[in-house]
C-alpha positions in Angstrom: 1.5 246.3 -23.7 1.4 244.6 -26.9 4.5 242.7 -27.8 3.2 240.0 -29.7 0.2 238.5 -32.1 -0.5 236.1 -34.3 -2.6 236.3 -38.1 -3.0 233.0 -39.5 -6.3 232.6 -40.5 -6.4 232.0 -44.4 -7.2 235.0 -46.7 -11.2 233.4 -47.2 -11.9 233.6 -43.7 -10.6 236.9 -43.3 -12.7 238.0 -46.2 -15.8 236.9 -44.7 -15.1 239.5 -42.0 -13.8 241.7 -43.7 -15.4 241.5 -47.1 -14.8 244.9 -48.2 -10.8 244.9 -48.2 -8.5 244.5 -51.0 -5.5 241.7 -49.9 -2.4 241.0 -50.7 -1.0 238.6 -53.3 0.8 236.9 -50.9 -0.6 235.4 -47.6 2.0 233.8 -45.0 0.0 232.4 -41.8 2.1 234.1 -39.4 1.7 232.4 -35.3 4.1 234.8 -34.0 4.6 238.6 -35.1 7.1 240.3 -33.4 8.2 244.7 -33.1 10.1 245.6 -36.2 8.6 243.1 -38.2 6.2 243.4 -41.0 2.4 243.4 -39.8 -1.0 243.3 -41.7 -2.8 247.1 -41.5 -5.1 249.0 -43.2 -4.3 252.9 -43.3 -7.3 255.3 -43.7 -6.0 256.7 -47.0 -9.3 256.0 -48.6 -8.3 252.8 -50.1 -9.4 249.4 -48.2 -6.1 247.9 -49.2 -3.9 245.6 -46.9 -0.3 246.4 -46.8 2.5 245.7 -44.7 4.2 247.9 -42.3 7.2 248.4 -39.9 6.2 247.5 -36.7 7.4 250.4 -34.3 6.5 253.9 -35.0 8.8 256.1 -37.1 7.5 259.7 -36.4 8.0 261.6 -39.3 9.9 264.3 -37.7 12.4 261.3 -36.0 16.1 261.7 -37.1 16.8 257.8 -36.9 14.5 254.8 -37.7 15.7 253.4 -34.3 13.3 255.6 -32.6 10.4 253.0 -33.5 11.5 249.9 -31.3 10.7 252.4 -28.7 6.9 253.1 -30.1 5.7 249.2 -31.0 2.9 250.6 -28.4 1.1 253.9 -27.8 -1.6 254.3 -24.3 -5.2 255.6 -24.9 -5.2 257.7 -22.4 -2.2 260.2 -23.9 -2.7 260.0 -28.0 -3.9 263.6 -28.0 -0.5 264.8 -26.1 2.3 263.1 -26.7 4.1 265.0 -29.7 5.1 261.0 -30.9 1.3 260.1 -31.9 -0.9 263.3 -31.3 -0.7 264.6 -34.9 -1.2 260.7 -36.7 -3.7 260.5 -33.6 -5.9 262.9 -35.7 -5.2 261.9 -39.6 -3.3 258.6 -40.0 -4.6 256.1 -38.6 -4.8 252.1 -39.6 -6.4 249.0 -38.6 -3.5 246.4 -37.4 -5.1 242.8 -38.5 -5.3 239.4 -36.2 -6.8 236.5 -34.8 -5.4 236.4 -31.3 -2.5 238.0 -28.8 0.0 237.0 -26.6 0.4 238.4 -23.1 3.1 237.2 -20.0 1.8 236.6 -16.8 4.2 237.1 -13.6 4.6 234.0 -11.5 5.0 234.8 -7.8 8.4 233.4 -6.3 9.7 232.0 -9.8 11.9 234.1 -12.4 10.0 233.3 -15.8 7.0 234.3 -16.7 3.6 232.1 -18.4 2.6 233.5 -22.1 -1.0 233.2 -23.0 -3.2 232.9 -25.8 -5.7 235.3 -25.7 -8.2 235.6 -28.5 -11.9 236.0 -29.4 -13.8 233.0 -28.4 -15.5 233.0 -31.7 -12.2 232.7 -33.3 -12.5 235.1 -35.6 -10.3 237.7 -36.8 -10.0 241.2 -35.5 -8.6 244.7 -35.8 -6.2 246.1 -33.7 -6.6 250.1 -33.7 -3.6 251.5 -34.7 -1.9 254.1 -35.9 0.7 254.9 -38.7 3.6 257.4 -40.1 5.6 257.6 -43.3 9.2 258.2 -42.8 11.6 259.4 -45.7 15.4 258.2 -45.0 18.5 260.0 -46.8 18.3 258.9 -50.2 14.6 258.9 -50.0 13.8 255.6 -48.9 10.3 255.7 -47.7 9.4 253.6 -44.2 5.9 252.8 -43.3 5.2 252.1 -39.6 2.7 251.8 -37.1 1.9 251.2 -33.3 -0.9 249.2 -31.3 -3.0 251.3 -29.2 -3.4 249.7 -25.6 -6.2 250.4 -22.8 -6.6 248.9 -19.1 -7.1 245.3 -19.3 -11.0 243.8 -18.7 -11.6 241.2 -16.6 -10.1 238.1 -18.4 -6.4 239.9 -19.2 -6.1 241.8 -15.8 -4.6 238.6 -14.0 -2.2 238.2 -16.6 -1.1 241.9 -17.2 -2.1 245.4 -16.7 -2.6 246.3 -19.8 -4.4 245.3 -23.6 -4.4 246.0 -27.2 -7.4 248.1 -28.2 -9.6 245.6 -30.2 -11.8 247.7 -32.3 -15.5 247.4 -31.9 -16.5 246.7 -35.9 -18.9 249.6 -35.6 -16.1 251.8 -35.5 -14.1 250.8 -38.2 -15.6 253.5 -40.6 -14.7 256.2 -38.3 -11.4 255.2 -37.5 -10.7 254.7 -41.6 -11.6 258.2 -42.4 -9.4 259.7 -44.1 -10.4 263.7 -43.1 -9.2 264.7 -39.6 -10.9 263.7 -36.4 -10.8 265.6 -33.0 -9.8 263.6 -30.4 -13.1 263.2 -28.7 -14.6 261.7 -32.0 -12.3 258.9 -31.2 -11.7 258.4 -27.6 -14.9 256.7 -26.6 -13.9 253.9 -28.9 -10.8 252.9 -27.0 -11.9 251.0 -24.2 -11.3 246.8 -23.0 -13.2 244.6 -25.4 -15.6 242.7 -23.7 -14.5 239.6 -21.6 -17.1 237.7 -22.0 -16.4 237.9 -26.0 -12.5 236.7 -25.2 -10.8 233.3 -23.8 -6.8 232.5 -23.1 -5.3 229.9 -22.1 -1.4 229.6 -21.2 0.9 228.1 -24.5 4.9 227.2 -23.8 8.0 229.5 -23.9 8.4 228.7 -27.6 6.6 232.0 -28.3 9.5 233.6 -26.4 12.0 233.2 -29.4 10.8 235.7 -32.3 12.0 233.0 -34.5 9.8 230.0 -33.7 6.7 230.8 -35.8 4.8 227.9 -36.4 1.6 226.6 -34.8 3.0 225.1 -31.8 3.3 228.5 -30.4 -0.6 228.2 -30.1 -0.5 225.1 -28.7 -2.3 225.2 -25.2 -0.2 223.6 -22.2 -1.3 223.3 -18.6 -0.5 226.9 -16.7 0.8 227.3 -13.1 -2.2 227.8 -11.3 -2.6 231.8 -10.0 -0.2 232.4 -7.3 2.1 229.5 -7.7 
């Protein structure tokens, strides 16, 4: 899964990755996002434009907005059938922006777990591929959420957990901003493991635990357990 990311490079060096988006007025470097809090994306409605959204999928059928702490994440392999992400699957989908992930690895015998780092080794920013609702409450209060799609993990994020956030291959950001629908199979090939050899992590302390320490020390490397205990 994906449970929590960072975005803190400024607003210049995103642009020079990502020349052609429109950003917000306001830019907070944030070291740890966290489900149901606002996250960076890009929806395919034709625009370029960065906006913030709930994260946690509110289908647009769902009677309660509770439903999306439930949906922060949604698995490759079963867009095109479950009834939650099948229909955005096909038309609404959004580019979730970072620079880097957090993942927890088991230690054998001991309760806690290790967080790690894990990012491009370039440093760069990314795109998660995501995908995104609107949901109208009584009253007609409008929500706007997404999810992270997650694969199998590659070689670097396997011994820390079984699965990854899709990191979208820059080729396929066109595609997956079109606004007209796509069949499945347009799509699917583009969800895989990004490559290892493009990625590094390294283990960071149980600050990043707490959704309320946000600050660069939750990036701050530390010496890991070594594999196995």
């Amino acid at each position: 899964m994906c449970g929590r990311f960072t975005l803190f490079v400024d607003p210049a060096g995103l642009l020079e990755l990502f020349p052609w988006l429109e950003l917000p007025g306001q830019w907070t470097p944030r070291y740890n996002v966290a489900p149901s809090q606002p996250v960076a994306a890009v929806p395919n409605d034709g625009q370029n434009r960065v906006d913030f959204f709930h994260w946690g999928l509110i289908p647009f059928w769902a009677k309660e907005p509770q439903i999306g702490s439930r949906m922060i994440n949604a698995r490759a392999e079963t867009l095109a059938e479950k009834p939650s992400f099948k229909a955005a699957y096909r038309r609404r989908r959004c580019l979730v922006l970072a620079d880097g992930f957090y993942e927890w690895r088991k230690e054998p015998g001991q309760r806690g777990k290790t967080p790690f780092y894990i990012h491009l080794e370039s440093r760069d920013p990314f795109a998660f591929a995501g995908l995104w609702e609107t949901w109208r409450a009584p009253g007609d209060a409008v929500i706007r959420s997404c999810t992270i799609i997650t694969t199998a993990p590659n070689e670097l994020v396997a011994p820390i957990h079984n699965r990854m956030p899709v990191i979208l291959d820059p080729a396929a950001y066109e595609l997956w901003l079109d606004p007209v629908e796509r069949e499945p199979n347009e799509l699917q090939e583009w969800l895989r493991p990004y490559p290892a050899e493009q990625m590094a992590a390294y283990a960071v302390s149980a600050q990043v635990n707490d959704p309320g320490n946000d600050s660069p020390d939750c990036v701050r490397p530390i010496v890991a357990p070594p594999c196995g205990g």
